[in-house]
C-alpha positions in Angstrom: -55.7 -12.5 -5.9 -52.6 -14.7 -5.1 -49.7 -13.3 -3.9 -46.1 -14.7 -5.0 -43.3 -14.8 -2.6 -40.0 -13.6 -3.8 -37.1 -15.8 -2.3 -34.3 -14.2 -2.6 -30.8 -16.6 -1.8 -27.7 -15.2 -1.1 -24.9 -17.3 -2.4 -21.4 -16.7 -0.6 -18.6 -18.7 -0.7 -16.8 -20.3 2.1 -14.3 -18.3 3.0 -16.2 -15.1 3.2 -18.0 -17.0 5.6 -15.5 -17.9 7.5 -14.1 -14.0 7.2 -17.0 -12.8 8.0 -17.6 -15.3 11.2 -14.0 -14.4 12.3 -14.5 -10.8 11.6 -17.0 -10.8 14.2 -15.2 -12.9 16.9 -12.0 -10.1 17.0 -14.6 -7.3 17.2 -16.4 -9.7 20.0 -12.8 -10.0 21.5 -11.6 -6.3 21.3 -14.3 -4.9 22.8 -14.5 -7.4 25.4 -10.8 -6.6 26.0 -11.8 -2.5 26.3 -14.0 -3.7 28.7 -12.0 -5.4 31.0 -8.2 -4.9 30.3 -7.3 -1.1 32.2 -4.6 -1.3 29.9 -6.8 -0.4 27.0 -7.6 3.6 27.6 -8.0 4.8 24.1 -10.6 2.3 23.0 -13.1 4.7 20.9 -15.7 4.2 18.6 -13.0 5.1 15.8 -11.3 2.1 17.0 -14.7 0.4 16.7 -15.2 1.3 13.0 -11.7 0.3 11.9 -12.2 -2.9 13.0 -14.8 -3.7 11.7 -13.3 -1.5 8.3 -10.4 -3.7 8.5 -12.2 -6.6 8.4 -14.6 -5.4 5.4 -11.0 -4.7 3.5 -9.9 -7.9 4.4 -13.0 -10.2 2.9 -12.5 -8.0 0.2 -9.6 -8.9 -0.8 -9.7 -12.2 0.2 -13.1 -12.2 -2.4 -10.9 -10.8 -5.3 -7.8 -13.1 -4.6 -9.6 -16.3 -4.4 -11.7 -15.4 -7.7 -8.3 -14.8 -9.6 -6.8 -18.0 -8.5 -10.2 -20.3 -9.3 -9.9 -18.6 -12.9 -5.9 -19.2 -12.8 -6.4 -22.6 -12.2 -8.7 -22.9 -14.9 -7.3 -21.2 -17.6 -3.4 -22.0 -17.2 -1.5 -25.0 -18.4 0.3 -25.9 -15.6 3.6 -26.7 -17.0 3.2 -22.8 -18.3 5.8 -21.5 -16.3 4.5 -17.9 -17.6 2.5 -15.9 -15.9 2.3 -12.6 -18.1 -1.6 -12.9 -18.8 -2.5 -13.6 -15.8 -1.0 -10.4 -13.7 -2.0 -8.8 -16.6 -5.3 -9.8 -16.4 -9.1 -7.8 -15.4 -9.3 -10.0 -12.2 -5.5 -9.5 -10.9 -5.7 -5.8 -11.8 -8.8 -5.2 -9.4 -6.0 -6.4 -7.5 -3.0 -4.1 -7.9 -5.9 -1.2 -8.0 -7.0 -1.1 -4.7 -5.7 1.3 -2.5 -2.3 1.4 -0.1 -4.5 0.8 2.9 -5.4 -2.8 2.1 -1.2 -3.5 1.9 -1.1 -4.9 5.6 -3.5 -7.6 4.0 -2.0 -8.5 0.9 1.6 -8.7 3.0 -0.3 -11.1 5.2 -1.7 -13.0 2.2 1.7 -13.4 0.9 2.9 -14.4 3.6 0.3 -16.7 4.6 0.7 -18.1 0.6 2.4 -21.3 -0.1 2.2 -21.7 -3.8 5.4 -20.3 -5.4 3.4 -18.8 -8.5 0.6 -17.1 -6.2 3.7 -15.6 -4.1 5.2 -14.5 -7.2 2.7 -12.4 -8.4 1.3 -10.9 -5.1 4.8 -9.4 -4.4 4.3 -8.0 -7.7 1.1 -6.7 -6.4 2.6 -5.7 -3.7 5.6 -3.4 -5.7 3.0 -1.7 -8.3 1.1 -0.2 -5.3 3.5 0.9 -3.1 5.8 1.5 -6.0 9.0 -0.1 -3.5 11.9 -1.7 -4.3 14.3 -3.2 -1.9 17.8 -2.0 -1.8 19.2 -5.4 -1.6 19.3 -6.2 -5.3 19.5 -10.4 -4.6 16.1 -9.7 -2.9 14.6 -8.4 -6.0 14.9 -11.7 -8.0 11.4 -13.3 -8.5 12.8 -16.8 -7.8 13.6 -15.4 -4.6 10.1 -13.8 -3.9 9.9 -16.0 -1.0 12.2 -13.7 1.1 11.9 -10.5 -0.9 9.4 -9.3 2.3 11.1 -11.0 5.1 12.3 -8.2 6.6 9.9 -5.9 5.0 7.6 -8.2 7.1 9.8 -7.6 10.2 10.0 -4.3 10.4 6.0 -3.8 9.6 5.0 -6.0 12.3 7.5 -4.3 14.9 6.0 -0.7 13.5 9.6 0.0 12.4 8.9 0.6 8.3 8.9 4.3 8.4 11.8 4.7 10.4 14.2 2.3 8.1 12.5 4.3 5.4 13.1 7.7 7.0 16.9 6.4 7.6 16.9 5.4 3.7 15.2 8.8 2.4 17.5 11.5 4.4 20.7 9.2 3.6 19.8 9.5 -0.5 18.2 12.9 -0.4 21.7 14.4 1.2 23.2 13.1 -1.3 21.8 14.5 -4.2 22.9 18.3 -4.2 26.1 17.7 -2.5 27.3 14.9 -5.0 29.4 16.3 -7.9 29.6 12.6 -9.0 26.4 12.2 -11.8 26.8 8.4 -11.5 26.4 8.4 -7.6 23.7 11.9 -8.2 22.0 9.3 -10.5 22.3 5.9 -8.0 20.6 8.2 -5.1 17.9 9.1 -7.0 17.1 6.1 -7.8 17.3 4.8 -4.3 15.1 7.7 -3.4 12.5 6.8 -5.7 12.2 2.9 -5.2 11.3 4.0 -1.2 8.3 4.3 -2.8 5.1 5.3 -0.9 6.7 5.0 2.6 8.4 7.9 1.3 5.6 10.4 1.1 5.6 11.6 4.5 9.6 13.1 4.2 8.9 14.2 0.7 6.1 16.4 1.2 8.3 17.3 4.6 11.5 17.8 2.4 10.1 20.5 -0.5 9.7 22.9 2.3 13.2 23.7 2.5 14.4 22.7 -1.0 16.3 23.6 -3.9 14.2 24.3 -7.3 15.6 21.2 -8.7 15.1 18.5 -5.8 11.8 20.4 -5.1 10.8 19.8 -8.7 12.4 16.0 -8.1 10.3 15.2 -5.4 7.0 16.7 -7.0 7.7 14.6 -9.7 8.9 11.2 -6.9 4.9 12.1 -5.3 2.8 11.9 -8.7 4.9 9.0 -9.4 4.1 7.1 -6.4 0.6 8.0 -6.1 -0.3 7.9 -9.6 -0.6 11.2 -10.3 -2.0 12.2 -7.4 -0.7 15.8 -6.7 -1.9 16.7 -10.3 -5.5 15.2 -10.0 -5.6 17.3 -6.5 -4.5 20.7 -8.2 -7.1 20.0 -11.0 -9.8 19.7 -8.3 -8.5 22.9 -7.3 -8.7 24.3 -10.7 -5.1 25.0 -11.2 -1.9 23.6 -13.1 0.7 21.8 -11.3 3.4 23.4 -14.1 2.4 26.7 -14.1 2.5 27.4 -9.9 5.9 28.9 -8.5 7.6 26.8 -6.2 5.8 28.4 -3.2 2.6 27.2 -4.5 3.2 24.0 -5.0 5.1 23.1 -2.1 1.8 24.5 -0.2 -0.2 22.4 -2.4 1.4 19.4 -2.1 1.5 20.5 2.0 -2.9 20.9 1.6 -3.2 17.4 -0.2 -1.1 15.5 2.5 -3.1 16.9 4.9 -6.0 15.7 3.0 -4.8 12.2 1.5 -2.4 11.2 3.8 -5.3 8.2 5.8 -5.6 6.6 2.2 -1.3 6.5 1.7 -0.2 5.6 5.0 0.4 2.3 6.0 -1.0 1.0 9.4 0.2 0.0 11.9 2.3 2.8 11.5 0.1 5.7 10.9 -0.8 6.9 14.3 3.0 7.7 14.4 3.0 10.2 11.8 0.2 11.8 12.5 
């Protein structure tokens, strides 16, 4: 009887090699690091897993990215200077689906990016997960996507996001039932909403103490940044968001932060609100 081997030959392409080689090297170098830096005291095996989680997010992306550009480059015209289908496309969309925690890696993609078109459309990326908007309207412009994150950059590699958020959210929020004036009412919402998902944290902390109406605002501010979110979570509880009194749902929304809150906030800054 003769016995045919099975070959099987893993195909990968070169830069989730070289992800995966230098995956390895900073988990090499961080534990070395625990090892001998007295510095490091709170080195844990958690610390262990996210590393090498982080880097698994990071190939990740890196895998989808690189597979929507090689089909960008050959399905576009290059004098097309639209670039509608292709945001709009299945490939980008695996994209803007992935969850808030792989942020920190599309920020450093885009930053990292040199092509004008490719920058373009991962700060749109970028704005229909985290559902922000800077206040600085100039900055919005996607000719000038270039610098639309430079000081979202700065203040996420200094750790500082939340707090110029937090600033940002109590400054609107005040606003809002004191403000006679619909127009400015109107303007603070909106700047409340376009915090987007930095937001969550002082939200869910606000509707403890709120008014019907703002409570029911920022219900409304939480589904909307987490698409849908609080709903999906009161269905797997088996109730209706609508029908609960204010009580409820402020101890709902309280119960799916508790819950959710690893897969919406943004490192490096989520030790701090923990």
């Amino acid at each position: 009887m003769k016995i045919k081997k099975l070959i099987v030959i893993i195909v990968m392409s070169s830069s989730m090699i070289d992800y995966m080689n230098m995956g390895s090297v900073c988990y090499a170098v961080a534990i070395e690091n625990n090892e001998h830096n007295p510095e490091i005291q709170n080195f844990s095996y958690k610390d262990e897993e996210k590393i090498k989680l982080d880097t698994e997010k990071k190939m990740k992306l890196d895998l989808l990215i690189d597979d929507w550009i090689e089909w960008v480059k050959k399905e576009r015209d290059i004098t097309q200077s639209v670039w509608g289908p292709y945001v709009n496309s299945d490939k980008f969309q695996k994209i803007t689906r992935l969850n808030p925690t792989y942020v920190p890696f599309i920020i450093d993609r885009l930053n990292k990016e040199e092509n004008p078109g490719y920058k373009e459309c991962f700060w749109l990326a970028l704005r229909k997960i985290t559902k922000y908007r800077d206040k600085d309207k100039a900055l919005q412009s996607l000719n000038n996507c270039g610098h639309t994150y430079q000081y979202f950059l700065k203040l996420r590699y200094e750790g500082k996001i939340y707090d110029y958020i937090k600033t940002r959210f109590n400054e609107n929020y005040a606003l809002i039932p004191k403000s006679g004036n619909s127009e400015m009412k109107e303007k603070a919402k909106k700047e409340l909403k376009e915090c987007g998902i930095f937001a969550l944290p002082y939200a869910v902390e606000a509707m403890k103490d709120s008014g019907d109406q703002e409570g029911e605002m920022l219900m409304e501010y939480v589904n909307f940044w987490t698409d849908g979110g609080l709903t999906a979570y009161a269905k797997e509880q088996e109730k209706a968001l609508p029908s609960l009194s204010k009580q409820e749902k402020v101890e709902l929304a309280r119960q799916w932060w508790e819950k959710k809150k690893d897969s919406w906030l943004i490192s490096p800054m989520k030790e701090k609100q923990q």
